[in-house]
BAMARVEX-131256 format. One record per residue (C-alpha): x, y, z; residue in one letter; chain. Coordinates in pm, 1 decimal, padded with zeros to 6 digits. Last residue first. Layout:
       px       py       pz aa ch
        X        Y        Z  A  A
...
//
This chain:
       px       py       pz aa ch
 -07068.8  02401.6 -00784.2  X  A
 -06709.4  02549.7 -00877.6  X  A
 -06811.5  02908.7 -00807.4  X  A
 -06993.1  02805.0 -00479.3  X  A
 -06684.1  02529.7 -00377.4  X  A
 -06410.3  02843.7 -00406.8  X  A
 -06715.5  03076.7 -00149.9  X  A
 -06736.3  02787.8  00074.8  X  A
 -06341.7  02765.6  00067.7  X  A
 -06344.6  03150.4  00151.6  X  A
 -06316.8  03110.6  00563.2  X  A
 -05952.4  02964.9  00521.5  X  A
 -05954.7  02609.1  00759.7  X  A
 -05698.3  02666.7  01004.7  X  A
 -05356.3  02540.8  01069.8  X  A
 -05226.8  02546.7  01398.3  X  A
 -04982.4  02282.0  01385.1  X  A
 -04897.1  02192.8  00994.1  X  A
 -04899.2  01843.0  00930.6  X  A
 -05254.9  01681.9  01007.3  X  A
 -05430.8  02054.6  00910.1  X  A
 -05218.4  01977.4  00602.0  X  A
 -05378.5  01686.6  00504.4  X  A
 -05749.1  01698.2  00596.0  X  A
 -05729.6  02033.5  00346.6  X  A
 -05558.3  01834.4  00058.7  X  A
 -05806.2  01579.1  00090.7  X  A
 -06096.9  01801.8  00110.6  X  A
 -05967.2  01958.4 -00256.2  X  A
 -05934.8  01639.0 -00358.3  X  A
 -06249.1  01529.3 -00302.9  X  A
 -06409.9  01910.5 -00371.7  X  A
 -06213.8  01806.9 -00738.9  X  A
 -06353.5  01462.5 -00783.8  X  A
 -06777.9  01642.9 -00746.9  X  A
 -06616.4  01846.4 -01045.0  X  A
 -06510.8  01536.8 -01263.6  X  A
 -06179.5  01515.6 -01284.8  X  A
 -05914.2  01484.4 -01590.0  X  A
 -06056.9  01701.6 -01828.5  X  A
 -05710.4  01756.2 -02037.0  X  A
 -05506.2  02032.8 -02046.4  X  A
 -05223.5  01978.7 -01848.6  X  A
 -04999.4  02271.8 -01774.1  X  A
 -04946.1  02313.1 -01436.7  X  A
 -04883.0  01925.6 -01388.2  X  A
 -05075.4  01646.3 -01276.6  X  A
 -04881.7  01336.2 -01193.1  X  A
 -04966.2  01389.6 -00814.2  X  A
 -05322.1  01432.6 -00916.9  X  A
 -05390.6  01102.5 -01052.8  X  A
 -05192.8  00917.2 -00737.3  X  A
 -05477.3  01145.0 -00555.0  X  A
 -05757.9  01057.4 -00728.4  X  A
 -05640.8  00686.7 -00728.6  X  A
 -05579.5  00706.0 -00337.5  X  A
 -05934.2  00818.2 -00310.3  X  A
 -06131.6  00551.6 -00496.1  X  A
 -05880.7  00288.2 -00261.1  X  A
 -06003.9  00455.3  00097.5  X  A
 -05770.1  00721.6  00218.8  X  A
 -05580.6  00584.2  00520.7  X  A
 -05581.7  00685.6  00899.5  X  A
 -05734.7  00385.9  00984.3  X  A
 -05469.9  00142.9  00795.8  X  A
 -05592.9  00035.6  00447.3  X  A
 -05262.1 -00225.4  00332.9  X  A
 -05070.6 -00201.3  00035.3  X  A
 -04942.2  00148.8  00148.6  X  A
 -04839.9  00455.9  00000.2  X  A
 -04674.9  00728.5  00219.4  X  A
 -04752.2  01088.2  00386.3  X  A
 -04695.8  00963.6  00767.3  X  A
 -05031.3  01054.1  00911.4  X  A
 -05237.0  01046.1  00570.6  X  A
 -05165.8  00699.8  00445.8  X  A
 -05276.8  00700.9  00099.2  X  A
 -05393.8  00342.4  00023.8  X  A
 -05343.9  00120.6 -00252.9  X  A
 -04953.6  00138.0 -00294.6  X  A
 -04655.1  00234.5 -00489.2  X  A
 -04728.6  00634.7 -00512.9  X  A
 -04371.3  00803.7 -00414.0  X  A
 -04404.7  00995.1 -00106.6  X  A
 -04592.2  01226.7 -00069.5  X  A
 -04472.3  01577.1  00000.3  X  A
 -04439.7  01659.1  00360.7  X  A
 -04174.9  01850.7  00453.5  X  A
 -04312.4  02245.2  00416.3  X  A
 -04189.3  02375.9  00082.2  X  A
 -04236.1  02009.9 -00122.5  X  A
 -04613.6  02069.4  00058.0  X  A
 -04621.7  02344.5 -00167.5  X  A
 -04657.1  02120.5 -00476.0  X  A
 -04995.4  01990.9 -00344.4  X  A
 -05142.3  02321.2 -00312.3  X  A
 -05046.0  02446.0 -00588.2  X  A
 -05149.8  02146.3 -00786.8  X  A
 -05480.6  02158.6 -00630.2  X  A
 -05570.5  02535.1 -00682.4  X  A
 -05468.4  02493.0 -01052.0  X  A
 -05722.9  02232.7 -01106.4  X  A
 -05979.6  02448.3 -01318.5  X  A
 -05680.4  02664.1 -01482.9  X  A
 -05713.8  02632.3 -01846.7  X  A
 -05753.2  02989.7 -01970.1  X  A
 -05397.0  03071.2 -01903.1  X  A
 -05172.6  03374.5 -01803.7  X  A
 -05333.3  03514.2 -01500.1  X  A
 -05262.7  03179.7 -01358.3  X  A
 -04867.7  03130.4 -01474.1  X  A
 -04761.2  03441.9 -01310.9  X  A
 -04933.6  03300.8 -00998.7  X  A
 -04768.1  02997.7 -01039.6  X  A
 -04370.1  03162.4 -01075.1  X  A
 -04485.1  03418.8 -00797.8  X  A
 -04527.2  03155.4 -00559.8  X  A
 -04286.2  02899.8 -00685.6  X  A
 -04026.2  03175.3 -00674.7  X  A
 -04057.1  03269.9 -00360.7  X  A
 -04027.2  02935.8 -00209.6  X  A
 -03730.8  02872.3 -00394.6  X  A
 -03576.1  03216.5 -00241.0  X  A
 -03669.8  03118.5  00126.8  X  A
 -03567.0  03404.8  00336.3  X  A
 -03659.6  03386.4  00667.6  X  A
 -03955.5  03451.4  00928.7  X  A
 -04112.2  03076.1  00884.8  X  A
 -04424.2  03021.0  00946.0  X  A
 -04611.0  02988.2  00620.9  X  A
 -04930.5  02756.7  00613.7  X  A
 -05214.9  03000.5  00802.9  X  A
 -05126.4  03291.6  00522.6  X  A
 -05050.6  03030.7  00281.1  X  A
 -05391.7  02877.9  00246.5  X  A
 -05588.6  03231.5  00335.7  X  A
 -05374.5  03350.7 -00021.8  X  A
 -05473.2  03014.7 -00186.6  X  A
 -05864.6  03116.9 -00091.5  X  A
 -05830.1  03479.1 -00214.1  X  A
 -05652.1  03387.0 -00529.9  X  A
 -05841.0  03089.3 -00606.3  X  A
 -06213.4  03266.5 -00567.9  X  A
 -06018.9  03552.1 -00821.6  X  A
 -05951.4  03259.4 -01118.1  X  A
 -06307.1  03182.0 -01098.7  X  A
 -06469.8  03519.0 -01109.3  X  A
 -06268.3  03622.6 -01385.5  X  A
 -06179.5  03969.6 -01406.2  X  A
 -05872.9  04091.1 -01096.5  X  A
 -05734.1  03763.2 -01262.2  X  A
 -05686.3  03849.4 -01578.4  X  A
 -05447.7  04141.1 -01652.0  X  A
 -05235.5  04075.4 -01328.2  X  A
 -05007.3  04398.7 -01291.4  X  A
 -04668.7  04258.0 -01164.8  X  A
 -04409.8  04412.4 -00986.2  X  A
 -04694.8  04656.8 -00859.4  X  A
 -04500.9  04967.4 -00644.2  X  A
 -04409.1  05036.0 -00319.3  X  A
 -04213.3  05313.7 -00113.1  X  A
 -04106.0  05387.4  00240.1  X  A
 -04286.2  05061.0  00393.6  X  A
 -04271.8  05030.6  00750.0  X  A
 -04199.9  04708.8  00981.9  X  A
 -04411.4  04660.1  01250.8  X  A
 -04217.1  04486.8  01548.5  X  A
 -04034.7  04153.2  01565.7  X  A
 -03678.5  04359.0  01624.1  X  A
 -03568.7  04323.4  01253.2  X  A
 -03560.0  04691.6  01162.6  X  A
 -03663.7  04626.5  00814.3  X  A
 -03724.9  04977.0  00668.8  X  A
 -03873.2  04917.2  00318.8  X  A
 -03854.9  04941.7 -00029.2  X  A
 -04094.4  04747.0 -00224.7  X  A
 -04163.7  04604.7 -00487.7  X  A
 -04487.8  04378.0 -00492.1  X  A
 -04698.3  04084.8 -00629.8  X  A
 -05012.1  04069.5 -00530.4  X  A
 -05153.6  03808.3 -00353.8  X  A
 -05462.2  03892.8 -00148.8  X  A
 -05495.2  04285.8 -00277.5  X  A
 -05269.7  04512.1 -00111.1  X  A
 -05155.6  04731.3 -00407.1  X  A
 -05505.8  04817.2 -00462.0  X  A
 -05518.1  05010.2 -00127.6  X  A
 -05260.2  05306.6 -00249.5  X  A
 -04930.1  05354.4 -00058.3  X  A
 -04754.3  05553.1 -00316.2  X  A
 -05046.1  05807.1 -00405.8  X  A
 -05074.1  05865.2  00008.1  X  A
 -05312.6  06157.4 -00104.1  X  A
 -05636.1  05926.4 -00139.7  X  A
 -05628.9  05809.4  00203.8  X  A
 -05651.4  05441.4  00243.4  X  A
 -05373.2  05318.6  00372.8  X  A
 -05367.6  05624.0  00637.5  X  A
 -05113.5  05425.7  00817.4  X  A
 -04949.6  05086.9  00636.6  X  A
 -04797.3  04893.8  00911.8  X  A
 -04584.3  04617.6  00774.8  X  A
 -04541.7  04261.1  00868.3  X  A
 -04288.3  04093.9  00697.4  X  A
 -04219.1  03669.3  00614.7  X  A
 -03969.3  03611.4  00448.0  X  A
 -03627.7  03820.8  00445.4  X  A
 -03515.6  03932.6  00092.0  X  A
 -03772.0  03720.4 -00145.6  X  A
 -04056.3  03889.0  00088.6  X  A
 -04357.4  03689.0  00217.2  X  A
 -04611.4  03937.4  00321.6  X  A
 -04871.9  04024.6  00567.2  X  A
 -05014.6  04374.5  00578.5  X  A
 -05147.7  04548.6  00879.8  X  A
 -05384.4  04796.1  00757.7  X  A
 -05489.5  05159.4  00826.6  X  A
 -05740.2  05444.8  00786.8  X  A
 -06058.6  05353.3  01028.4  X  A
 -05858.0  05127.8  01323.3  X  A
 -05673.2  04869.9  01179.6  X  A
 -05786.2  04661.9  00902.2  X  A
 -05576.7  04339.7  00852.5  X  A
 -05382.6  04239.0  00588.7  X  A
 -05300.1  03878.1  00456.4  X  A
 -05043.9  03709.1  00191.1  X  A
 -04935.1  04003.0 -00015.0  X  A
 -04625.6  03895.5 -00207.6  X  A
 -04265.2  04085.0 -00190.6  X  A
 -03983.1  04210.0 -00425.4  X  A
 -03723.1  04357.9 -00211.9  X  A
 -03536.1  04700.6 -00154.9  X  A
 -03454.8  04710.8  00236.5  X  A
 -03311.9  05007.2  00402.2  X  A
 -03195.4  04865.7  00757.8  X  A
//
């Protein structure tokens, strides 16, 4: 079936010398794998490398045959260009280790149009503000909404990690009462706050947080290989 769709770049994967396997998460059909031959060959003009950068935003027109093989791509162009992101050092780190995020957080092979949009809705936002030091967090925290395991509201002392909930009492799978506050802190943080609200050594707690949580909720989950390279540019 011809498919025209918007999609994001979540992963690819060099195959052979010429070609990729590319990862997205389409607004038609979710996740896609596509096999891109010759994918970087100057003459394919309309399959050119740059479009498959960790996150960028797509349109594409593709044959979906829907049997859990390679899909193909018959034509694709940038829905979005980014203007800052492919230029600040910081802003890049997020994109490549948000990208390895998703790619080992989404399972699911169907459409999810809300999903979608928060994706390319907070991407959109990134290469559009200066302020942006605890964007990784946010995302990552409002994605859990996607997945089932959102806090739940903050009326406690301790974060209790297993079951995603507030308690008055510090169980063993709880955060300790410094970390609960960074966290309730966060969880009122939105996109667009301004303010200096954590101290950088607060942000890698967070940031471990987040990690220790969805490796406890998601089966299979991985670590992405770049978070040495995010904590390096925010050291």
């Amino acid at each position: 079936m011809l498919v025209k769709t918007k999609a994001i770049v979540i992963s690819t994967l060099k195959y052979q010398e010429k070609s990729l396997i590319v990862k997205c998460f389409t607004q038609s059909d979710g996740l896609k794998s596509y096999f891109v031959p010759n994918a970087f060959s100057a003459k394919k003009s309309n399959q050119k490398i740059a479009y498959f950068q960790p996150f960028s935003i797509l349109e594409i027109e593709a044959n979906h045959k829907n049997k859990g093989t390679l899909e193909h791509f018959k034509e694709i162009k940038l829905a979005h260009s980014y203007q800052t992101i492919p230029i600040d050092i910081v802003k890049s780190s997020m994109m490549l280790f948000l990208s390895e995020m998703v790619h080992h957080s989404i399972k699911e092979e169907e459409k999810n149009d809300n999903l979608f949009t928060f994706l390319e809705t907070a991407l959109l936002w990134l290469d559009n503000h200066e302020e942006t030091t605890n964007f990784h967090l946010i995302f990552l925290l409002q994605m859990t909404k996607f997945f089932g395991f959102f806090p739940a509201a903050a009326n406690g002392n301790y974060f209790e990690m297993i079951d995603g909930v507030f308690s008055e009492y510090q169980g063993s799978s709880c955060l300790n009462f410094h970390e609960t506050e960074l966290f309730k802190k966060l969880l009122e943080v939105k996109f667009e706050t301004t303010k200096k609200l954590f101290l950088a050594s607060e942000r890698q707690t967070l940031l471990k947080i987040i990690i220790d949580y969805y490796s406890i909720h998601l089966d299979g989950f991985k670590k992405p290989k770049s978070l040495d390279v995010l904590k390096e540019v925010f050291a």
